[in-house]
Structures are given as structure tokens and as C-alpha cells.
C-alpha positions in Angstrom: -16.0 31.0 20.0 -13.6 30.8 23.0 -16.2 29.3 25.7 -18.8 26.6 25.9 -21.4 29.0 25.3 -19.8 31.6 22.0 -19.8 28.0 20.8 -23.2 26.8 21.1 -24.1 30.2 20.3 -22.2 30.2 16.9 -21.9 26.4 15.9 -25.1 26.8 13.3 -22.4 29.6 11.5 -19.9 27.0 11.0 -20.3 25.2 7.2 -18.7 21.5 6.6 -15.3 22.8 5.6 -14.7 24.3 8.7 -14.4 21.1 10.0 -12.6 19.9 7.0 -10.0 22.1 6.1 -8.1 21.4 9.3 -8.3 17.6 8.9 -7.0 18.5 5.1 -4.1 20.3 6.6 -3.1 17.8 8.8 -3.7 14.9 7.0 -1.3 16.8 3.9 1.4 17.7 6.6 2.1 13.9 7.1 2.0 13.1 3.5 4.6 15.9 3.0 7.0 14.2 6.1 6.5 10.9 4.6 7.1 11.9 1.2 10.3 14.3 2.5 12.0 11.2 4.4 11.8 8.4 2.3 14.5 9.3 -0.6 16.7 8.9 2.6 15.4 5.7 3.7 16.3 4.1 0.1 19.7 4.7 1.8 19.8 3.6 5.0 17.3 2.9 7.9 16.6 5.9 10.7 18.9 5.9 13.8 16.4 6.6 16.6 18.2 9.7 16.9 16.6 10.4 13.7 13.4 9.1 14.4 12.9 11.9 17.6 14.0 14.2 15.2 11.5 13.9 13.2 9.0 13.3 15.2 10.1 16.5 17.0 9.6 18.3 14.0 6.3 17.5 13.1 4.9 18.0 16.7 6.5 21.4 16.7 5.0 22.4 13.0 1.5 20.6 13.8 0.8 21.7 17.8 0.2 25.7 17.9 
């Protein structure tokens, strides 16, 4: 399913949680950022240093 037409000829193949699973995966990524950085917020507030950082981060985990 690399070209326009492996994908038409394959899309009735494909069940719901194909298209789910990834949107799962994603979705618990962010949950697990979120849920990593804020102990450390309680502290103090992100420089903006910090904010690229982490923003770095989760492009580089989430882009393949």
C-alpha cells in the first residue's frame, strides 16, 4: 500500500482499528508528556528553553 493504486486496491482489507490504533498511539503519547511534565510544573513554570525541549522531544518520538 505504497501508491495511489495498492491503496485502492487494498483499502476493503483494512478493518476500523487500523485506523484507530494509530490515533490511540498518538493520542496516549501526549497524555504520557503531559502527565511526565507536570510534577515539575508544581515547581516552577517552563523556561522556553524548556518548552523547545520538549516540544523537540515529542516531534522526534511521534514523526518516523
Amino acid at each position: 500500500m505504497s501508491s495511489v493504486q495498492g491503496m485502492s486496491a487494498g483499502i476493503h482489507l483494512l478493518v476500523p482499528l487500523n485506523f484507530i490504533a494509530p490515533f490511540l498511539a498518538r493520542a496516549l503519547g501526549t497524555f504520557a508528556g503531559a502527565f511526565e511534565e507536570y510534577p515539575s510544573r508544581l515547581q516552577t513554570r517552563p523556561t522556553a528553553q524548556r518548552v523547545v525541549q520538549i516540544n523537540g522531544q515529542y516531534m522526534r518520538c511521534t514523526t518516523s
